[in-house]
C-alpha positions in Angstrom: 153.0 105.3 119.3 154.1 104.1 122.8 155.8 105.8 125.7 156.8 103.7 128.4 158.3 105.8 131.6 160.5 104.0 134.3 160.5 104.4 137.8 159.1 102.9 141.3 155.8 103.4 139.5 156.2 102.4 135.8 154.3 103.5 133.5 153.2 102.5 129.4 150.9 103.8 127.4 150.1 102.9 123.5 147.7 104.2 121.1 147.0 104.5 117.3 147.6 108.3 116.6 146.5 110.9 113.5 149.0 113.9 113.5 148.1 117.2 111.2 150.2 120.2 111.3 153.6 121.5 113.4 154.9 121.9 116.6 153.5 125.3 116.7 149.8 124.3 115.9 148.1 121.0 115.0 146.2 118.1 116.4 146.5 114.7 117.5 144.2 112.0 117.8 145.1 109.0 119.5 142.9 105.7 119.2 142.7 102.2 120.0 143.5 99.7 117.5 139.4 99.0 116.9 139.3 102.7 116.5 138.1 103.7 119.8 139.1 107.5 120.5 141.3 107.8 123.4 142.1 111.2 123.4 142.0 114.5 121.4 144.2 117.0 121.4 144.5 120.3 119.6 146.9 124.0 120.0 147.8 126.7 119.0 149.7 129.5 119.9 149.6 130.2 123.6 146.6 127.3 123.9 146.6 123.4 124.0 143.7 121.6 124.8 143.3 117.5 125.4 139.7 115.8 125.3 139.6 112.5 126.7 136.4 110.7 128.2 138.2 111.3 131.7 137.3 115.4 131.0 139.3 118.2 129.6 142.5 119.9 130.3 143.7 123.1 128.7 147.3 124.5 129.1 149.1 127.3 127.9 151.4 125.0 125.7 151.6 121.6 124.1 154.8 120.9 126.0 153.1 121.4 129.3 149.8 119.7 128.6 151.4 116.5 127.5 154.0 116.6 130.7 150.4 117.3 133.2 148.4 114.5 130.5 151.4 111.8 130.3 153.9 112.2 133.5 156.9 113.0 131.2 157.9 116.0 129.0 157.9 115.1 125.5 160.2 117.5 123.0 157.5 118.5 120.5 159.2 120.8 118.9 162.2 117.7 118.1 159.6 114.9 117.5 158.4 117.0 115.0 161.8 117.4 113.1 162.5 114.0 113.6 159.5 112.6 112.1 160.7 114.6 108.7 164.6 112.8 109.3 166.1 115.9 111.0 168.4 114.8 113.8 167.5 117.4 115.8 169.0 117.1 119.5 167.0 117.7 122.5 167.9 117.5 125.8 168.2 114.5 127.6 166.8 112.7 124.6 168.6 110.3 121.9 166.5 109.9 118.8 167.3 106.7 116.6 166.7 107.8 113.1 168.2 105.0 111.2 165.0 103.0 110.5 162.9 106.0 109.4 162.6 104.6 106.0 160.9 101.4 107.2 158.6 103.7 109.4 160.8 103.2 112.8 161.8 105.9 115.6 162.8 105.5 118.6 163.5 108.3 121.2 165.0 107.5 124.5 165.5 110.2 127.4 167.9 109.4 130.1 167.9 112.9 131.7 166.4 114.4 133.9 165.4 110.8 135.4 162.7 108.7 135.3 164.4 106.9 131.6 161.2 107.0 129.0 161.2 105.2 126.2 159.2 106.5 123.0 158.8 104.0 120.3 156.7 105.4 116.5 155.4 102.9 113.9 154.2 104.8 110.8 152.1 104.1 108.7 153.1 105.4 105.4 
């Protein structure tokens, strides 16, 4: 996984992740490539929570944690969808379905501005 947000202050950020359940309630576990937990994250209705060796966070959503953790709102509920082939639309984003099969998505938001860029590579 790798988001890359534009701007004055650009911004990347790529990890190995583990994803279990929905948009609803889950957890992901991003790592480095050697295995090295990054980050933990795990919610629930009406609570999200991210562990990271910088501390904890806790938000009332997953949208909002990952907007406070990453600088740029993320469409959970969408990603989801798309990761099972729905097209889905969200706003401001363009998801690129077409290499699914081969383990490819690509989701680019051009509104509201800064442009991010978020590139998948699964592992199936």
């Amino acid at each position: 996984m790798a988001l890359s947000v534009e701007g004055e202050a650009r911004q990347s950020f790529s990890a190995v992740f583990a994803l279990q359940g929905r948009s609803t309630q889950g957890s992901l576990t991003l790592s480095t490539p050697l295995g090295t937990v990054l980050a933990e994250l795990q919610w629930a209705p009406g609570h999200a929570e991210l562990r990271s060796p910088q501390g904890e966070r806790t938000a009332s959503s997953l949208d909002e944690l990952l907007e406070q953790a990453l600088g740029s709102a993320i469409p959970v509920q969408a990603l989801f969808a798309w990761l099972h082939g729905d097209a889905t639309t969200a706003a401001g984003w363009q998801a690129d379905l077409s290499r699914l099969s081969d383990g490819q998505l690509t989701a680019v938001r051009s509104a509201p501005l800064p442009r991010a860029t978020l590139r998948i590579a699964l592992d199936r």
